[in-house]
Structure formats: C-alpha cells, structure tokens
N, C-alpha and C positions, 0 to 999 in steps of 0.2 A: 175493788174500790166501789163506793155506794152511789148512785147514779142520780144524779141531781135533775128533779125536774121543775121547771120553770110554771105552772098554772093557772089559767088566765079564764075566768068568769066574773062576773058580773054581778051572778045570784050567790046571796052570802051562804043560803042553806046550802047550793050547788057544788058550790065552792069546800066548802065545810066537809062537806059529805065524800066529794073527790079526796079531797086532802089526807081527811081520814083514811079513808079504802089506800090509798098511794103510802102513806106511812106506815101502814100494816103491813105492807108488802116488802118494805128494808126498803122505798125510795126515799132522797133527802127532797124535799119539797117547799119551792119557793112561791110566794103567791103574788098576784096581781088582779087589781079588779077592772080594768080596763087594759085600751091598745097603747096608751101613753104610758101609761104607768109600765107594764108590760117593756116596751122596748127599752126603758131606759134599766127595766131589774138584768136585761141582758149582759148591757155590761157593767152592773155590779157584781151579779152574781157565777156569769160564763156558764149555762146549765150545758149538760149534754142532749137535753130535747127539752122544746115547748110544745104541751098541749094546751091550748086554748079553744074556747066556746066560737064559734061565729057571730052572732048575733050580738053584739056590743055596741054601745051607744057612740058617737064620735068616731071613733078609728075601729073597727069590725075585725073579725079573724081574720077575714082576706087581706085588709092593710095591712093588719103587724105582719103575716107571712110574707108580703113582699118587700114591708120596711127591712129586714131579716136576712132575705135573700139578695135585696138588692145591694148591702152591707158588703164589702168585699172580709172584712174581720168576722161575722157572722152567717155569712151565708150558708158556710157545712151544718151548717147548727139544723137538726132533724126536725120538721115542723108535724105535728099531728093537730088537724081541726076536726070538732064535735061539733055536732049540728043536730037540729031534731028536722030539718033538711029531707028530702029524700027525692027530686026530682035531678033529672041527666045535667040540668046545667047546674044545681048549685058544684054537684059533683065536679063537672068540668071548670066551674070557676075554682074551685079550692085545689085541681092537679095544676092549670096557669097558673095561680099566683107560687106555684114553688111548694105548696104542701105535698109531703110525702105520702101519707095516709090523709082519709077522709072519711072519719067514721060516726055514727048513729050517736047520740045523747044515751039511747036506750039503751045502750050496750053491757052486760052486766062488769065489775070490776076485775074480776079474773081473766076474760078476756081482754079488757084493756090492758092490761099487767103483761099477756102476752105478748100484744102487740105493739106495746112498749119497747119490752127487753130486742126483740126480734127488728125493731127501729135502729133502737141504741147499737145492736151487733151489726147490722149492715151500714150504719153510719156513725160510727165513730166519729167523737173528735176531742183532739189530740190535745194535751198538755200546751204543746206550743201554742196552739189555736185559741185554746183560752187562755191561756196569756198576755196573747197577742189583744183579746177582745177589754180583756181589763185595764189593758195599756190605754183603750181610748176613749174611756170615759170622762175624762174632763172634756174632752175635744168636742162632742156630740153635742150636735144639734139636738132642738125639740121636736119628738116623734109628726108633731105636726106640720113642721116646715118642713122637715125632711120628705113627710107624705106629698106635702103640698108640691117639693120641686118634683118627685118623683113622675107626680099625676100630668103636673106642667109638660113634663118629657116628655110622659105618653101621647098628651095632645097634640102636643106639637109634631112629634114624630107620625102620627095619626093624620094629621091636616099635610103634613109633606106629604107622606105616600102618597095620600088622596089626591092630589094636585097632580103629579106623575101618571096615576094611573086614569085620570080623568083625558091625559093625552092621546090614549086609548081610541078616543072619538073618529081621531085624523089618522088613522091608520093609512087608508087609500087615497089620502093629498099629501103629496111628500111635503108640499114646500108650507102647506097651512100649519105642517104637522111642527117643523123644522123652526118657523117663525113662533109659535108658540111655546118650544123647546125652550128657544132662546130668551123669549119674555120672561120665560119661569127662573131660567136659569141667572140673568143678571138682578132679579131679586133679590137671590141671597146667595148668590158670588162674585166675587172680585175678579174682574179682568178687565184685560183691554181689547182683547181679541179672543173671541171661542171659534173655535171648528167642531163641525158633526158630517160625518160619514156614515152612510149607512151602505153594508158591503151586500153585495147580490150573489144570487144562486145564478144568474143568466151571465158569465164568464165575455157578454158583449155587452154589457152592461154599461155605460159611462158609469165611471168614477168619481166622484162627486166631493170635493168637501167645501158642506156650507159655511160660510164666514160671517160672522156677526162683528162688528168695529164698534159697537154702538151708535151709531151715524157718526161716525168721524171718518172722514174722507182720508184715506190711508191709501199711500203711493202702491202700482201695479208690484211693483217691485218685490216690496215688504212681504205684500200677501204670496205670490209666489214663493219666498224664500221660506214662508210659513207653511205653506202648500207641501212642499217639497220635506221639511224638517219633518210635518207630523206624516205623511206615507212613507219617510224611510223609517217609521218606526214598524208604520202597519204592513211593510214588506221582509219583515220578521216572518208573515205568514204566507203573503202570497205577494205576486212581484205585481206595482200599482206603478209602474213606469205612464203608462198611458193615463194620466189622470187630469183633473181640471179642478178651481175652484168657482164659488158662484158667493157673488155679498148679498147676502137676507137684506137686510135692514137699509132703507132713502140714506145714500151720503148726503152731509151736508159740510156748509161751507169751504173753504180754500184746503188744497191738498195738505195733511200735517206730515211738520217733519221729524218721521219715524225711521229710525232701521230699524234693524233685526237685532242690533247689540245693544238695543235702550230696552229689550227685557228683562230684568232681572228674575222673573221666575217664570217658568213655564209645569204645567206637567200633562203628556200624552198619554190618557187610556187607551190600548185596544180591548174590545169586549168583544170576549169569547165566550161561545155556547159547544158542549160536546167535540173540541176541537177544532173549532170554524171559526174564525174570524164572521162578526156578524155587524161591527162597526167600529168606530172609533168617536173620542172626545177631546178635545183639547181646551186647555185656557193657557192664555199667554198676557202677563200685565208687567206694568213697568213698577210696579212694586215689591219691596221684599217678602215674601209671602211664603209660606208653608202651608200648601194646599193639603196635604196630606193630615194638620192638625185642625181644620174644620168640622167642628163639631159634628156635623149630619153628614162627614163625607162618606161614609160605609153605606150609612142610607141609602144617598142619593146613587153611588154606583150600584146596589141591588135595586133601585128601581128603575136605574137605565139599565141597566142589563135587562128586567125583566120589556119593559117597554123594547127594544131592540130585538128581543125574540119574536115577540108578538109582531114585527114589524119586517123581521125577517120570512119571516113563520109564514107569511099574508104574501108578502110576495114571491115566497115559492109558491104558496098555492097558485097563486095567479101565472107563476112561469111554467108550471107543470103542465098547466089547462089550456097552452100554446104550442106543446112543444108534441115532437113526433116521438113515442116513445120507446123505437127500436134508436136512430139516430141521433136523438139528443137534437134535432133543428128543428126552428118551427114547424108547423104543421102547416098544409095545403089552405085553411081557414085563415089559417095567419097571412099568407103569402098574397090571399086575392085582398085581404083587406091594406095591405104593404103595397101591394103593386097598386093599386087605388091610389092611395094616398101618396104614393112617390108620383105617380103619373099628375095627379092634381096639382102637389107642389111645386113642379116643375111647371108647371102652363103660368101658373100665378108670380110663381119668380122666376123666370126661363132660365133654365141649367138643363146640362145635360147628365142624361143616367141611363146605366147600361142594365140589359136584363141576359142573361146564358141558360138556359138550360140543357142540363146533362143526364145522358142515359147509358148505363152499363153495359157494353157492348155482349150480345149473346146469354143475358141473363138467366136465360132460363133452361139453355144448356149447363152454366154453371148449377142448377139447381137439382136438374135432372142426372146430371152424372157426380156430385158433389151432396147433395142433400139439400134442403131446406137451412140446415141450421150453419152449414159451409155458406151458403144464401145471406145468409144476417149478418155473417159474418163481414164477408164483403161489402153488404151495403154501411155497414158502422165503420170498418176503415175508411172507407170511401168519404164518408161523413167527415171523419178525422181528418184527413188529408184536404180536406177544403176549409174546414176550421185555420190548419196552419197555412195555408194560403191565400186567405183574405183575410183583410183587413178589418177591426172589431166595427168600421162603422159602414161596411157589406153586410146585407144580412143573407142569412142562409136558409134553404128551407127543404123539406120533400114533398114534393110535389106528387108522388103518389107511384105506388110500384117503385121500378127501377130507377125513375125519375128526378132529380135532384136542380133544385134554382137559387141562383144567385142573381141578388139586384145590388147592384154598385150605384149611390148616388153620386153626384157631382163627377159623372167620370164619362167620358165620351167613347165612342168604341176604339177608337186608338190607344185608349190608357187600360180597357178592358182587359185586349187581349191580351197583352202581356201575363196578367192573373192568370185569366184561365188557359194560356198556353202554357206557364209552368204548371197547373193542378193536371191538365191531363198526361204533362211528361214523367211529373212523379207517381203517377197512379199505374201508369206504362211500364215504368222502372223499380216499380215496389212489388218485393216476391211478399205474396202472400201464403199463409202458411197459418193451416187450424187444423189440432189435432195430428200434425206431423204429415197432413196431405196440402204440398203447393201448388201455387196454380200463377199462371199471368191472366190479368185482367185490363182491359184496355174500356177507354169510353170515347161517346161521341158527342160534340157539343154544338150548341146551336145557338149563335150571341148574334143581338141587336142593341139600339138603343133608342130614345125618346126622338126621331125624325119627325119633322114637322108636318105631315100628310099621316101624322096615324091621328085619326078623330077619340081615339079612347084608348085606354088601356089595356082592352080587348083585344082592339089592332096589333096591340105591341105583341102583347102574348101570340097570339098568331102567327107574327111575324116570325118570331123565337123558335117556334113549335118547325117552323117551316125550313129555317136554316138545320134545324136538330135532324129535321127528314132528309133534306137534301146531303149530309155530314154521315148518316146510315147509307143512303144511296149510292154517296161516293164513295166507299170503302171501309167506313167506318175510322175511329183512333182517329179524329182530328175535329177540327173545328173550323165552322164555315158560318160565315156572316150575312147577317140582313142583305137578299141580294144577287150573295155569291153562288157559284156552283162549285 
C-alpha cells in the first residue's frame, strides 16, 4: 500500500521541489502551505506521516506537531520537522512538542526517503485510525482555537505549578507554610472544610492535622469527628491513635450548625513517597461534588506530593542532625538544650517535671567479654525498650557512653517512678540474645524532679547524676531518688 504523506512549507519552490523528490520515490503526497491549512488536510486526508518545514508564519511546525499530538484521533500520526535549525534547543523543542524525527532542510532526498519509510515501519497507523480521523472532520475546531485553548492549558497549568512550587519558601515554618497552603488551595477549590497533615520521620512527633473552616466557627465536635475520619484513613499506613487537630484560620462569628452528616462529599488523600506515608489532604463540603472530575486535580496532587517530599525531606534532615545515631534518641546537644528549656518553662508556668537518668549496669564487662558490637547491641535494645515505656510526650535521649535520660514534663516524681520502675524491670527480665550469644543485663537509675531550691538546671542534672551514683553504690538494678540512699 502506497504511503501517503501530508507536506507542509511555506516556500512554493521548496515545496515543489520536496513534492517532486517524494513522488519519484512511489509516495502519494498531499500538500499544505501553512499550520492551518496543514491541520485541517489531516483529517481530510488521514496521511500515515507529516513532514513539515518549522519556520511558518502564524502556527509553526512546533504548533501543528502538538495540535497533532494533542488530537486524541491523531496523535499516532508520525510527525518529521525540517529545519535549517541547528542548535540543542531548537532540537529539544521539536522532541517536546511530540516530533519523532528532527532533521536538517539540507538533507539530501534519498535520505529523507529513508527516514521516511524507517518512520512509517516503526509507526504505523492503522486503517481503523484513519478512519477514526476522517470521522471527525466536520466536528473540528480551527487550527487556531484549538492552538489557542491548548497554549491557555499550558499557561495556566504553568501559573498552577508555579504557585505550588513557590510554597517552597516556607519549608522551615510549618504553620506559615500550612496558612498559605490553604489560601492557595480555597482559590480554586470547593470546600467547607480542608485538612493537611504533614507525617514525621521523629515517631514522637505530634500529630497534627491543620484545619481550615474558612472562618466559620464550627463546633469542637464536628472537627474531631473530622479529625478522626481523615487518620482512620491515614492508619492504612501507620497507627495515628495519638493525634490532634489545630484551626489555621480567625473563627468568626456564633458557633455554625454543622454535623458530620450535612457533607455530602468528602475525599481523603494519603501521600505517599517510596512507601512512606509522607502526609495527607482532605476536603470536606456540604455540596455535591466530584472532586476527582476537577480539571487540575492530577496537577495539583503531583505538586502536593512534590511539595510534601521537599517538606518531608527538610525535616528528616533536621531530625537526623538531633538524633544519636547508634540509638535512634536525641543526642547529648539535644538534651542540655531540652533540659534548658523544660527547666525554664516550668519556673514561668510552675509545673512540675521529672528528669532519670540511666546507666547500664557493668558495661564494659559486657564489652570486654561480648565484643563491641554485642555493645551496640545492647545499648539499641535498651533504647527500644524505653521508647515503648514512655510516653510520646517524654522525651528521650543519650546522654553519652552507657548513659541514657529521660525528662518527663508535667509529671512529679511520684508519677515518674512508676515509668522508670517498669523500664528497668523489663530490661532486667529481657533475655538478650545477638548472634546466638545471651546475656542478662540490668541498669541502674537515678530520678529527680524540678524541687524548688535547685537555682538552674545544672542543679537538677546534678541532682540526677547524684541519685544514678548512689543506685551504683547500693547495688546496682534499681532506682533511687533525689535524696534517697
């Protein structure tokens, strides 16, 4: 079957001259002298490839290839552009717009003829295809609106991403970040209520999902029942039992009356990066709505997603640059600036808060007759095992060597010890076991709390350090208080 091609210049002699060389060769050849004309001989005529010139007045080879491609009836259609062109971007502009080939003016016609045939065999198209394409000629638009909505698209899709990626700025202010989120996002979304989550690599992390109402004062109630619907979605990946909501946005006037059952549509994103839950998004409106058939919705999830790595991405780094890297707990840096700052909050708003620290009992005989790496071993269970016996808002930390502290806020040493006398009985009563060699390991702790005669936080730590001496002194495997012998 003889191979119809479609040819598009401008220049008559050019023109003329292609034509000829093309119908010497056994091609049937259709002509066009511009992009208008051009798109509309597509579906008259249904070729198997268009070669056209670039340089055309009005609509250029890059427009027709992507009027062409962007066609769902013509887009298999093979595109080859000629150019007298020769730098890397016209190049790269004519593989973006959808052209197959992007070859030289200069080119003699026997190689054209090549590179023709070697188009047409690796891109077919089918009888049905053109068929399909002749079917919709009356239907079509003029090459030039069609350009015209096309370009619209790109802009606009162009100006969305741009706005997204411009969020970029507030990476390291959650809540600046989260408030501008939401500005962008009631823009050009319908809702009555959004949530944004943003998930942590630090597993003591609060929970967080911001609420935007648009200033409508919306009962505690509602938001909780919202709170709750959109993490039982995001404990698909990990369990968000301990979580909280917070309202972006000045409530204003008298409380509205909303439930939970006056939404008619809702829909929960979780976003995920390489397996990991990295946040979530929610809209919730009392209208009937197909969020899913919003024009830019693929958009805007690819640029929340990418916005949420970058977001993620910034606060691991920032949690990694805390944290102790055999143990997974904060680091000693972390701790004196933690113990600072709880010792201060507590004078300013009197509460009380407990500090323990703990030492692995005979460490270094574990090391010496076990190894070093028997060594790590135990101090990362040990780590473990105080993870699951405090509470996510204890923080933890190592304190350097064998050494390991807990500060409990809001908690007085009566409510302490309870904690740290179940960590040291499970630490007491866990056979450890690396490598098929077990051992018992016991520790010794030394707890205080914020007493009214320590002038600094200095004091406190001392204090700590002193009860940890006296708890080695006694025997060791126990724990002894600001005080006690």
């Amino acid at each position: 079957m003889t191979v119809k091609i479609l040819l598009v210049e401008d220049s008559e002699t050019q023109l003329q001259f292609l034509k000829k060389g093309l119908t010497d060769n056994g091609f049937e050849v259709e002509i066009a002298q511009n992009g208008a004309e051009a798109y509309k001989k597509v579906f008259e005529c249904a070729p198997d490839i268009v070669v056209s010139d670039i340089m055309m007045p009005a609509i250029d080879g890059y427009q027709l290839c992507r009027l062409i491609k962007n066609h769902e009836a013509t887009r298999k259609i093979p595109v080859i552009l000629l150019t007298i062109l020769d730098s890397k971007i016209d190049s790269f502009w004519g593989k973006k717009s959808g052209a197959q080939l992007f070859l030289s003016k200069s080119i003699d016609i026997i190689e054209l003829v090549k590179n023709i045939n070697a188009t047409v065999r690796r891109y077919p198209v089918s009888e049905d295809i053109k068929t399909n394409i002749l079917s919709k000629l009356t239907n079509e638009q003029p090459a030039q609106s069609q350009l015209n909505t096309i370009l619209n698209d790109l802009l606009m899709k162009s100006v969305f991403a741009n706005e997204f990626r411009n969020l970029s700025d507030f990476l390291n202010y959650e809540r600046i970040l989260v408030e501008k989120m939401f500005s962008l996002l009631s823009s050009f979304v319908e809702y009555s209520v959004s949530g944004i989550f943003f998930a942590s690599p630090d597993n003591f992390a609060e929970n967080i999902l911001y609420i935007d109402t648009l200033g409508k004062n919306l009962s505690k109630n509602l938001l909780s029942d919202i709170k709750y619907d959109f993490f039982r979605k995001m404990d698909e990946f990990k369990n968000y039992n301990d979580s909280k909501f917070e309202v972006v946005r000045i409530l204003m006037g008298k409380e509205m009356d909303y439930n939970f059952n006056d939404f008619k549509s809702k829909v929960i994103i979780p976003l995920v990066f390489d397996r990991n839950l990295i946040g979530g998004i929610c809209f919730y409106t009392r209208q009937d709505i197909d969020y899913s058939s919003f024009r830019y919705f693929d958009l805007m999830l690819t640029e929340l997603l990418t916005l949420f790595k970058m977001k993620y991405q910034y606060t691991e780094k920032e949690f990694m640059s805390v944290l102790d890297g055999l143990t997974g707990l904060y680091n000693r840096r972390q701790f004196e600036i933690g113990l600072e700052q709880e010792f201060n909050r507590s004078k300013r708003h009197p509460s009380d808060f407990s500090l323990a620290i703990l030492d692995i009992d005979f460490f270094k005989k574990v090391n010496d007759t076990y190894g070093h790496q028997y060594g790590d071993y135990v101090l990362k269970t040990v780590a473990n095992l105080m993870k699951s016996s405090f509470r996510k808002t204890d923080m933890l930390y190592r304190y350097g060597g064998e050494e390991l502290v807990m500060i409990m806020p809001e908690t007085n040493i009566e409510g302490a010890i309870i904690p740290v006398q179940r960590l040291r009985k499970s630490i007491e009563g866990y056979d450890f076991d690396y490598n098929g060699v077990k051992a018992k390991v016991t520790v010794s702790i030394g707890l205080t709390m914020n007493y009214q005669d320590f002038n600094n936080h200095a004091d406190m730590l001392k204090s700590a350090d002193e009860a940890l001496y006296n708890a080695k002194e006694s025997g060791r495997n126990r724990v002894i208080l600001h005080g006690k012998q």
